[in-house]
Structure formats: C-alpha cells, structure tokens
MIFITOR-702339 format. One record per residue (C-alpha): x, y negated, z; residue in one letter. Coordinates in pm, whole numbers, plus 50000, padded with zeros to 5 digits. Example, Ala and Ser with C-alpha at 12.3 -4.5 7.8 and 13.67 -1.06 7.14 Angstrom:
BEGIN
TORKE       x       y       z   residuo
TORKE   51230   50450   50780         a
TORKE   51367   50106   50714         s
This chain:
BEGIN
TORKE       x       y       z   residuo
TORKE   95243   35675   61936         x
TORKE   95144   35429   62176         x
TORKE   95254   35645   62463         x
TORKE   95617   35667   62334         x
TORKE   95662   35258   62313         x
TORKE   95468   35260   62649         x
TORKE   95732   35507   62841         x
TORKE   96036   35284   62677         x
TORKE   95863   34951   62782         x
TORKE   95971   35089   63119         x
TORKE   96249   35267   63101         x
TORKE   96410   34902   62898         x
TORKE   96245   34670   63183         x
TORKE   96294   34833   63505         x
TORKE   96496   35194   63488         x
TORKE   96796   35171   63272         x
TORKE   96877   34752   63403         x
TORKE   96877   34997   63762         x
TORKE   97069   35285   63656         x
TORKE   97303   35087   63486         x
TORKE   97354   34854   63791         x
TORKE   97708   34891   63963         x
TORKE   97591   34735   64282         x
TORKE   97305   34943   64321         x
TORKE   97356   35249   64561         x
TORKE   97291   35597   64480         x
TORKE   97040   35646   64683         x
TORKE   96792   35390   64502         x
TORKE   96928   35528   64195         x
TORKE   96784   35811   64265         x
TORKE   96467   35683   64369         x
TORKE   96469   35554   63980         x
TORKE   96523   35864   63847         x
TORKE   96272   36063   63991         x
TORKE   96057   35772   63889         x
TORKE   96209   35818   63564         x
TORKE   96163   36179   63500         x
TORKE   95753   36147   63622         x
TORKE   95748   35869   63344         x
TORKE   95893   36044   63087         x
TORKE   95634   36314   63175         x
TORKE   95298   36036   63106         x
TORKE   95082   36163   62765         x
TORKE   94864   35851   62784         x
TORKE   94889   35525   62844         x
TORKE   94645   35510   63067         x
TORKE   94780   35741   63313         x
TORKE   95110   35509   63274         x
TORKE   94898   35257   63382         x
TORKE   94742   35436   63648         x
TORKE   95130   35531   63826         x
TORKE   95212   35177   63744         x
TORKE   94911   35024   63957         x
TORKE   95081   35154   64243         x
TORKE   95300   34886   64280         x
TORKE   95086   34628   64215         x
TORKE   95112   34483   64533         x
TORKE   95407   34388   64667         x
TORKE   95472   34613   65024         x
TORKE   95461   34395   65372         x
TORKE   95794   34312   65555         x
TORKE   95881   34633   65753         x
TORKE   95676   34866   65502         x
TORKE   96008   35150   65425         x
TORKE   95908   35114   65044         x
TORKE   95978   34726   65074         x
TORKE   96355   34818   65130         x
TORKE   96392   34924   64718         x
TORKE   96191   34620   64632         x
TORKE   96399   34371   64827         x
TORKE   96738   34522   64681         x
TORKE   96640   34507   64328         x
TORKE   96538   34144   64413         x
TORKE   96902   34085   64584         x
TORKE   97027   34238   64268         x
TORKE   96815   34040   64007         x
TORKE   96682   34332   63878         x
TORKE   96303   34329   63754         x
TORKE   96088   34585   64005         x
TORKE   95789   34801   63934         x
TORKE   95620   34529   64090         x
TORKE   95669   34276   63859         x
TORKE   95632   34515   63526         x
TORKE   95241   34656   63641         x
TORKE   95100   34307   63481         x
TORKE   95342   34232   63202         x
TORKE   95255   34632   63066         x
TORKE   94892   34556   63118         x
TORKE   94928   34290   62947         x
TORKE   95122   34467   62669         x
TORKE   94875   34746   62663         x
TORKE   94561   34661   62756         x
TORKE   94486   34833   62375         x
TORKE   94530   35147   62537         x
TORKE   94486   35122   62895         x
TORKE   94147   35324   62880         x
TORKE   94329   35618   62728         x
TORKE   94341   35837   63034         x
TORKE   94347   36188   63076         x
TORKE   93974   36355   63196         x
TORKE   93864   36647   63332         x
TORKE   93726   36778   63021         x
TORKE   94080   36783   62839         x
TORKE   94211   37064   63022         x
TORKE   94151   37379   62805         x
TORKE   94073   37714   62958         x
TORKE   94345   37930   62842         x
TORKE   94575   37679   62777         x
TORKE   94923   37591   62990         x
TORKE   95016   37280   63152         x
TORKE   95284   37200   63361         x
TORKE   95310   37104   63742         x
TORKE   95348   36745   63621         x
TORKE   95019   36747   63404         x
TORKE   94832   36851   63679         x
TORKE   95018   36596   63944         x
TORKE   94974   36304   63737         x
TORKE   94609   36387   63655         x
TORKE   94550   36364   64035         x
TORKE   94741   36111   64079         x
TORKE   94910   36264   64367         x
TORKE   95269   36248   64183         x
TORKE   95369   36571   64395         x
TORKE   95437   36875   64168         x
TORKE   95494   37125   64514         x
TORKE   95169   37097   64562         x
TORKE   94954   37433   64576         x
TORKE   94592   37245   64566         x
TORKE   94531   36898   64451         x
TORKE   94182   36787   64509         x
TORKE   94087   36552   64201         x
TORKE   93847   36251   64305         x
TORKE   93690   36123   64619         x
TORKE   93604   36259   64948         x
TORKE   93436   36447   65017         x
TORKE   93229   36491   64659         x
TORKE   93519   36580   64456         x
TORKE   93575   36561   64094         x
TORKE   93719   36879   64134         x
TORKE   93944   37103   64290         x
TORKE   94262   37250   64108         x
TORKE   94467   37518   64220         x
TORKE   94821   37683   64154         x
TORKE   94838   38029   64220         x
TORKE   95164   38186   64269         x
TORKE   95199   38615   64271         x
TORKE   95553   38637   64346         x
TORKE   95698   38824   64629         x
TORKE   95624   38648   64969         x
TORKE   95534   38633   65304         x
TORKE   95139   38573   65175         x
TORKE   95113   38665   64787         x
TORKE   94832   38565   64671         x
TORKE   94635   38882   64417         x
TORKE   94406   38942   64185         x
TORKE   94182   39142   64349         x
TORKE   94009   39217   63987         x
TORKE   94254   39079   63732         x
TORKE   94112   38766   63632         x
TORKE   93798   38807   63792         x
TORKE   93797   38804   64152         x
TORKE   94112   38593   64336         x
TORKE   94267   38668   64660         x
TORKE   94406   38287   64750         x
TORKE   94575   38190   65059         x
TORKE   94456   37920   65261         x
TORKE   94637   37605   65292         x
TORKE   94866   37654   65599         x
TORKE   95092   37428   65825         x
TORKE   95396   37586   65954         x
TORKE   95221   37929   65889         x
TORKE   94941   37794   66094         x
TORKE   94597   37873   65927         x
TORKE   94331   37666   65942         x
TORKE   94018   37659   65759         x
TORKE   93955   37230   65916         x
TORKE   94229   37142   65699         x
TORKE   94135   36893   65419         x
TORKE   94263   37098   65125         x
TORKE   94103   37431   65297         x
TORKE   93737   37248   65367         x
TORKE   93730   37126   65061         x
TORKE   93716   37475   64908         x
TORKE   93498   37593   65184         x
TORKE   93192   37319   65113         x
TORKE   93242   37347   64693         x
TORKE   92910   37553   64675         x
TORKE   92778   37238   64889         x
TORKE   92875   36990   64623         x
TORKE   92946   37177   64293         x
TORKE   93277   37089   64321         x
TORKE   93451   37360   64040         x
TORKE   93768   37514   64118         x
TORKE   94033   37498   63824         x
TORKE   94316   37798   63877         x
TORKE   94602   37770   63728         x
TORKE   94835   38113   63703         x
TORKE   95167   38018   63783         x
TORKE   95478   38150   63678         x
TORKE   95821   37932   63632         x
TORKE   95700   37591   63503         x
TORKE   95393   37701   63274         x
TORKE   95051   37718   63457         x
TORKE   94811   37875   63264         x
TORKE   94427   37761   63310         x
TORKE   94245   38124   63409         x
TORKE   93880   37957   63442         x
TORKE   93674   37795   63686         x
TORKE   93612   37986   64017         x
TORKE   93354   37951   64288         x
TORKE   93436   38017   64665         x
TORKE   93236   38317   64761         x
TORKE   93426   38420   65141         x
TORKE   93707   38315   65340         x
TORKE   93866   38644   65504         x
TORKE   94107   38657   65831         x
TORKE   94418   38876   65921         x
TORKE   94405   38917   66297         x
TORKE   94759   39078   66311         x
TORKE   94913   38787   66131         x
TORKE   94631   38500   66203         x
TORKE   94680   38448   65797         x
TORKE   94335   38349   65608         x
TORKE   94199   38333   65262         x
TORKE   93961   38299   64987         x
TORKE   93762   38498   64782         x
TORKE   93724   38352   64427         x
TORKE   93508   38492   64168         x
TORKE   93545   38303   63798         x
TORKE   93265   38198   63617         x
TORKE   93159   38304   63253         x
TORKE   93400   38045   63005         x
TORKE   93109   38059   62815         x
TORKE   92850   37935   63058         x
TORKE   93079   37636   63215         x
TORKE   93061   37477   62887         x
TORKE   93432   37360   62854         x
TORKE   93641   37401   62562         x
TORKE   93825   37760   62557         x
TORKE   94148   37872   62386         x
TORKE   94076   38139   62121         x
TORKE   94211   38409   62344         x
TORKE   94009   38316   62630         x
TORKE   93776   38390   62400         x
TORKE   93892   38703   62270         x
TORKE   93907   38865   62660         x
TORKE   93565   38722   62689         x
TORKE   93381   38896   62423         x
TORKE   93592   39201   62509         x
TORKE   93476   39194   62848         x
TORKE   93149   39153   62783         x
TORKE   93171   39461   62584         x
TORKE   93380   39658   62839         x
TORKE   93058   39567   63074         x
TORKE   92818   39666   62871         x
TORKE   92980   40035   62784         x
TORKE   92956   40070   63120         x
TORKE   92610   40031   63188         x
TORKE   92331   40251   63124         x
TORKE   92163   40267   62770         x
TORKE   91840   40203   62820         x
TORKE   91906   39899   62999         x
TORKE   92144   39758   62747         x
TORKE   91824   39819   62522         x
TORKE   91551   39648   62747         x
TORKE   91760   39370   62753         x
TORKE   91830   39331   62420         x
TORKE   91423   39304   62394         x
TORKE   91429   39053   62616         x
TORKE   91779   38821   62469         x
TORKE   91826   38541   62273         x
TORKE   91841   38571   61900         x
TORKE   91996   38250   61805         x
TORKE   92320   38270   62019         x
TORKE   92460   37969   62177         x
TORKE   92779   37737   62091         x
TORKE   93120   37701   62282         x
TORKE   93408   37505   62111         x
TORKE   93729   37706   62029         x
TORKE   94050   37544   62035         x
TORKE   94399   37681   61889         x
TORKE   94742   37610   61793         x
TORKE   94830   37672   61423         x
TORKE   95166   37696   61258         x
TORKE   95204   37473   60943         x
TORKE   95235   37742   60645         x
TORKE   95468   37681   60390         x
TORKE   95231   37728   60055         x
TORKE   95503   37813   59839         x
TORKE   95572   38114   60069         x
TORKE   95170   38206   60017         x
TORKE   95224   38183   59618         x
TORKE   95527   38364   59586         x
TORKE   95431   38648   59802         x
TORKE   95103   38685   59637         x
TORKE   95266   38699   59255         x
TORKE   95483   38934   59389         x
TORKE   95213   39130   59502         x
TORKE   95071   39158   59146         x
TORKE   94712   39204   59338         x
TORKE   94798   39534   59507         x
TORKE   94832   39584   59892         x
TORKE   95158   39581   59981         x
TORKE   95086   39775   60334         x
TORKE   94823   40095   60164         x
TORKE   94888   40007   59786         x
TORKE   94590   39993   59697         x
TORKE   94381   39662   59490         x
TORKE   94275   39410   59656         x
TORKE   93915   39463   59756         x
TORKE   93725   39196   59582         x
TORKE   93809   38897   59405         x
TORKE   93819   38505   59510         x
TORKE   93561   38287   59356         x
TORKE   93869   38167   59162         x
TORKE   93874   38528   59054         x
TORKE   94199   38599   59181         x
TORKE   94217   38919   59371         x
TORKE   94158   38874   59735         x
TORKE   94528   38959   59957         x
TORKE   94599   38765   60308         x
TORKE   94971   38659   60399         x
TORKE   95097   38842   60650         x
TORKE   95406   38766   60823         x
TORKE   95603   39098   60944         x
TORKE   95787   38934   61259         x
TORKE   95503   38721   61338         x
TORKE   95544   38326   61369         x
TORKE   95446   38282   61738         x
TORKE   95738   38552   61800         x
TORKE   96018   38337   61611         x
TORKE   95918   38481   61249         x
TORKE   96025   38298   60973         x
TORKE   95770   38153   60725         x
TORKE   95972   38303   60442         x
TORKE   95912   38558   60110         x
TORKE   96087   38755   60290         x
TORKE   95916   38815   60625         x
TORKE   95612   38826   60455         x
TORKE   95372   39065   60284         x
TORKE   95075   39012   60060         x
TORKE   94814   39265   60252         x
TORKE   94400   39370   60224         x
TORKE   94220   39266   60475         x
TORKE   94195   39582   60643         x
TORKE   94540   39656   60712         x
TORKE   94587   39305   60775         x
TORKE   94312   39351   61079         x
TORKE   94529   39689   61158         x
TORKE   94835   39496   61168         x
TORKE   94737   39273   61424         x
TORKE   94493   39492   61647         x
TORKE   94586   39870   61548         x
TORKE   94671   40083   61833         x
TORKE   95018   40308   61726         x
TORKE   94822   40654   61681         x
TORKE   94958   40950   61417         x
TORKE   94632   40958   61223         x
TORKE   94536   41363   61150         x
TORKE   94283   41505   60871         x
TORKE   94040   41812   61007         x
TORKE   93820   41994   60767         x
TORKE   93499   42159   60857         x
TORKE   93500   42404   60578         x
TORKE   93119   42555   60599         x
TORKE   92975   42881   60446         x
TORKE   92616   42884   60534         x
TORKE   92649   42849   60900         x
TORKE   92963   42966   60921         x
TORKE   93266   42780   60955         x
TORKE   93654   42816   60922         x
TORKE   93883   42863   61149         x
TORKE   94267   42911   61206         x
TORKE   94500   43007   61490         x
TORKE   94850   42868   61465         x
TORKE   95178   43096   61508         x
TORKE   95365   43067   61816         x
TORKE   95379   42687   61841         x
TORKE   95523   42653   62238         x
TORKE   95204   42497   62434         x
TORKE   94974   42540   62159         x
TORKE   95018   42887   62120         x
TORKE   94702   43093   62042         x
TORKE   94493   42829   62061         x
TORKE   94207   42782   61785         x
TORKE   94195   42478   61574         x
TORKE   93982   42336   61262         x
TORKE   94262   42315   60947         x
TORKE   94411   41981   60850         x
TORKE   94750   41782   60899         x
TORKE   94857   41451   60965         x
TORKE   94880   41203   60656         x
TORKE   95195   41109   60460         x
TORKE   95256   40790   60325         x
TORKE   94980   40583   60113         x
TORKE   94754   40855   60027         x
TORKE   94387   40876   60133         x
TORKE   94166   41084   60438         x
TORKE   94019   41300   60161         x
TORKE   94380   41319   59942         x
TORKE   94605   41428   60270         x
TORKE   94280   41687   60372         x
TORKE   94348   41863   60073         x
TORKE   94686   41879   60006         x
TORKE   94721   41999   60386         x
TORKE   94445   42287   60297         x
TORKE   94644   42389   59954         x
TORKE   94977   42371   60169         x
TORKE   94865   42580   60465         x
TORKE   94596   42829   60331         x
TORKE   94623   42809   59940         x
TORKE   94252   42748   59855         x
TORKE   94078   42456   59686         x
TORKE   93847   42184   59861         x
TORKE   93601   41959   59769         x
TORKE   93576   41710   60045         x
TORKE   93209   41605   60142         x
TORKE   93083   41386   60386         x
TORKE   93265   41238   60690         x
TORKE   93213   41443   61028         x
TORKE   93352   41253   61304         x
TORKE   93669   41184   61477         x
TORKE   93871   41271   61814         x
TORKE   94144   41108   62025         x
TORKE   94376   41295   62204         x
TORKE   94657   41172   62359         x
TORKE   95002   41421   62415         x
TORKE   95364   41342   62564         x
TORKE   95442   41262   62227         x
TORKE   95152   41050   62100         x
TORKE   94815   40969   62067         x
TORKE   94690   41136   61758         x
TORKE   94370   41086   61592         x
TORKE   94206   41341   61439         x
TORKE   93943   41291   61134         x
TORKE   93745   41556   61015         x
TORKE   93530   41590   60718         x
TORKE   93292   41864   60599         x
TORKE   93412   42017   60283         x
TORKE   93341   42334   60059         x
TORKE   93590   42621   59958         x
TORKE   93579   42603   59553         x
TORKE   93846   42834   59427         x
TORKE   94161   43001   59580         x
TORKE   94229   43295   59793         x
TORKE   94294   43233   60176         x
TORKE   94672   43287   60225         x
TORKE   94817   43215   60585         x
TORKE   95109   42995   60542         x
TORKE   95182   42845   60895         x
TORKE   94869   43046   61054         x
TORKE   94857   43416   61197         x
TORKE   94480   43435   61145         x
TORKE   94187   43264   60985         x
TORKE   93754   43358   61049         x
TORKE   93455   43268   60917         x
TORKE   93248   43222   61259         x
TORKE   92934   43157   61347         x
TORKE   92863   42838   61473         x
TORKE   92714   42938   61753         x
TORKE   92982   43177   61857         x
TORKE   93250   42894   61858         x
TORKE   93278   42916   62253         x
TORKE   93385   43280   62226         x
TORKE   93740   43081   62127         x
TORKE   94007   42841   62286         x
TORKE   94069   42571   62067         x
TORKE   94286   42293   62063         x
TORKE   94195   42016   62316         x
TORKE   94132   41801   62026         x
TORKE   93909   42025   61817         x
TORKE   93686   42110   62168         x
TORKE   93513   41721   62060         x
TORKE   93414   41908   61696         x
TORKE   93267   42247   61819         x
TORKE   93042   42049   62093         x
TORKE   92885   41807   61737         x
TORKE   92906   42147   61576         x
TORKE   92700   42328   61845         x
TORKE   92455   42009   61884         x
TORKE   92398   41989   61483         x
TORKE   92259   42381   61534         x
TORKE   92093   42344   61774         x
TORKE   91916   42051   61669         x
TORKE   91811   42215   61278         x
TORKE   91617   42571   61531         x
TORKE   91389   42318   61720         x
C-alpha cells in the first residue's frame, strides 16, 4: 500500500536519523516521537501530506518551533522542512487520497487519532473539533465521554436525545466560546454534528445530531446542549449493518406505540417503492473446507431440531447454513468442530432467540365446553386452574410434546387441530412460553396423574375460576371467540 511506503519514507528520512542521533537531546527526541506515533497513525497519503505541509515553511528567527529546526540543522540531520517537497515529489500519485467527510461510517469506531488527523488539529484531548472554515463549517464532531465526573455528559434518551456539556475554561461556561457558538449557530448553517461515544480508545459514530437547546445550572453556573439525532436513514450516509438493525427496530418500537388507526392512515398515504441507504460490514474470511465438511457430516439433516433441510439448492443439494457455536466475532474458531450444519430457522433462533422454556397448552373442546385441570399442591401455584400441556423435551414437535404431555398427565388420546395462540409469562425462574392448540379427545378415559381435578366448563363460565397467570391470556380469546359466534 502506498500509505505503508509513505509512513517509512519518513520515518527513514527524518525520524529514525533523529532518534538514532547521540547528540540530540531528549527533549527533541521526544518531540520526534510524538511526531512519530501521529505518523504511524496516517491511512492515506494524502493526510500524510496534509501533516507534512505544516512545515513547509521554514519558522522566523525567534519563532519557539525554529529552536528543533535549527538543532537538527547544527546536527546535519534532514528536518520536516526539507522532506514536505521531496515526499510530494515522491507521491504526488497519491497526494489526492485524503480522508472526507463521507468515509466516516455511522456505527462504525475510530480512534481519537482518526478524528484528530481528519481535522487536522493533531490534538487527540480534544472534546470537539470543528472540521472546516469559520464560521460555515464542514462540520462539527464531538467526543462524548459518560464516565464518572464533575459534568457527565447523558443520554437523556439512549441514543436519541444527548445531554452534552458545553465547552468550558477552567470550569468557566461560556456559550461565546468558539467551540460552544459553533454548536449554537449549526441550525444557522447546516453544519451536522458527528458524536462519537467514547469509551477507552474506540469512539463509536452514534449519528448525526442537531442542536435543539442549550440549558444552565444556576447552582453550579455549568451549561449544556440538547442534541436530538437524526434518522441514519434520512442523512443519507453510509450505515453499519447494526445501525441499521436498531433503526428498523426502532421504527417498529415507534410504531407499536402509536395508535392503530393512524399507523393505517398513514400507510394510505406512504411510499410503496421504499428508498435506498448503503450498508456496510465487516466479514470474516470462511474457511470453505470447514463449510463442506460440516455439511457432509450433516448428511442433510439439522443438526440443532433434526429435522431435513427445508428445501433444496438449485444445485439440488439440501439447503443447511454453517453455523459457528462460539461465534467468530467472539474468538470462535472457523473449525468442524465449532460448527454445526443448521435450517434456517434455528439458525435465525440461534442468533436472535430470546432463552424462554417453550410450553404446549391444549384447548381440548366438547361443544362449547372446554377442559380443564387444577394441579396438586404445587407451592405458589396451588389451586390455581390451568389449560393441560407441558413443556417440550428434546427434538420433538408442538403437536408431538402436546400429546405425549396429555397421555402422561390424564391418560386420554388427542388429535391436535389448529393452532390457538400463545402467552408469555415471565417467573423467578424463567420466562416460559406457552403454546396452545385446539384439539379433540378421541379415545381414553380421564385419569388424574399429577392433577386433583379435571371439568368440562362452559366457556362462558371460565371466570367462575383462578387460573394460572399464563392461561388468564387463553380464557380472555376463549371468551372473545363466544362472544363473537351469539352476535
């Protein structure tokens, strides 16, 4: 990469002739390594050049910076000075390659340096850097810390709406200062505010933000701003794929919120051809003899719910995904043996399930009455009401676990029917999830094997009893379906 020969052109010219130097005293050694360390830091040549410009012109007599200049020169040692045209020269290929606004990725992390040397300020203590000219920037960027301190800065609405501290001067707050007026007169300009979440080194790009308020603490005299971010998807810069992710899902979160009939009128009134936003991500470089082995092995069944792979490739080979059980971006290995061959579903489970115990239910009906069972003395549960079912073992199916769990605990027959519905509850324990099913008795006399009583009831009669917290969710769709069939 050009980059690479560009950073060694001056670390062979000017830095290590310096370091190396036995007459030269620390203290412009260090000078050299600090220089050092920002070079070292330089992803394009351009922004090289950029640093290097700096010392294009040699400081006057009495200028402090002249005093490094003039010892190198004592020393015969080549200065900054004299390498800006000779890498130019060298480079002028590549000089144009620059870093630009539009690289920085929403979603992605950077580093104190890539934000200094794209501002050209070549200060990574910096909480704002303000990127172009006065008083139209380019831009503003910001580095918000949420550490303990004497003013923490907060999300106010996690991601959403930022509680930043002013710029302040020996705790002195004031909104006149360049770096605070800046933010202040953004709406005035445009001028898009880049935050960066940081914690260590990393500083993660949140969004862009516009300045809404600046607020005031009389006790303290401290002041700040009032952020909000702006839709990824409406500032038209490239996103990460789980910027993404949390913006879909917060769409969604906003629109189970509102009311239904809105959502509907303005689903009249939206777009049908959606609009575009570019997606950017970081893949891991499979192995494919890891991705052949594991799916021989497989011999085309799931290796997660053992069951066949749902379709078949257009290769006709039967359709399994590589999953890797300690996951790559965790420190996985791309091995045989930290991989399964899996269906798509519980491939999508594996990566987004919540940990629930899932539970069967069945809605046994007899004309329009239904069966139910009372538990014996079961601690908290006791004499409560519930609809009968159990939790699923291993691979088998909804319907297969419904009724085994009805032979087990009441020795009668099912035929499972159509899906009813489902309930979350949530316990000290777990979170179990509860799906129930209508089914039919066929054959078998009721027997109470873990219950001290069983009733056909009447629907409608269902309130008469305490049930389980989970099973309330069922009698209310039972109640509703009745009611519904006598209008």
């Amino acid at each position: 990469m050009f980059i690479d020969q560009a950073i060694q052109f001056v670390i062979d010219e000017v830095e290590s002739p310096a370091l190396e130097h036995p007459q030269l005293e620390e203290e412009y050694k260090n000078k050299v390594k600090r220089s050092k360390t920002l070079v070292h830091r330089m992803k394009k040549v351009g922004d090289l050049a950029r640093y290097l410009k700096r010392f294009e012109i040699v400081p006057q007599i009495g200028d402090p910076k002249r005093k490094l200049y003039d010892r190198f020169k004592a020393l015969g040692l080549k200065t900054y000075e004299d390498l800006y045209s000779e890498f130019v020269n060298s480079f002028a290929h590549a000089t144009d390659d620059v870093t630009v606004l539009d690289d920085f990725v929403i979603g992605q992390e950077y580093s104190s340096w890539d934000i200094s040397i794209f501002s050209q300020t070549y200060d990574t203590q910096s909480g704002i850097y303000l990127i172009g000219d006065e008083p139209k920037y380019q831009a503003i960027f910001i580095k918000a810390t949420f550490s303990d301190g004497k003013y923490p800065n907060e999300w106010i609405e996690k991601f959403d709406v930022l509680k930043y501290y002013m710029f302040s001067f020996r705790s002195v707050f004031k909104s006149e200062y360049k770096y605070n007026k800046a933010i202040i007169d953004s709406p005035k300009y445009g001028t898009p505010i880049y935050v960066f979440e940081k914690e260590n080194e990393k500083c993660l790009l949140k969004g862009i933000y516009q300045y809404v308020k600046h607020e005031h603490e009389p006790s303290d005299d401290s002041r700040w701003f009032i952020l909000n971010k702006v839709n990824s998807f409406e500032t038209q810069k490239v996103v990460t794929q789980n910027e993404y992710d949390q913006e879909i899902n917060k769409q969604v979160s906003k629109s189970k919120r509102r009311n239904r009939s809105d959502r509907r009128n303005r689903l009249k009134e939206a777009e049908k051809v959606p609009s575009t936003v570019t997606v950017t991500s970081t893949q891991f470089v499979r192995n494919g003899d890891v991705i052949v082995e594991v799916l021989e092995r497989s011999k085309g069944i799931c290796e997660e719910c053992k069951k066949p792979a749902p379709f078949l490739r257009r290769d006709f080979t039967p359709y399994l995904e590589v999953h890797h059980v300690k996951p790559l971006s965790e420190g996985g290995e791309d091995t045989v043996e930290n991989a399964k061959a899996v269906c798509p579903n519980c491939h999508r489970a594996a990566h987004y399930a919540a940990k629930v115990v899932t539970v069967t239910a069945a809605i046994i009906m007899d004309a329009e009455k239904v069966l139910i069972t009372k538990r014996r003395d079961e601690g908290s549960i006791s004499g409560l009401w519930e609809f009968p079912g159990g939790k699923i073992e291993g691979h088998e199916s909804l319907e297969q676990c419904l009724r085994r769990e009805i032979k087990e605990e009441l020795s009668i027959n099912i035929r499972v029917r159509k899906y009813f519905g489902e309930s979350v509850f949530q316990s000290e324990k777990a979170t179990y999830r509860i799906m129930a099913f209508f089914a039919k008795h066929i054959s078998g006399d009721i027997q109470l094997n873990v219950h001290d009583k069983a009733k056909w009831v009447d629907i409608s009669d269902l309130n008469q009893y305490s049930f389980l917290p989970a099973d309330v969710t069922f009698v209310q769709s039972l109640q509703k379906r009745l009611s519904k069939t006598k209008q």
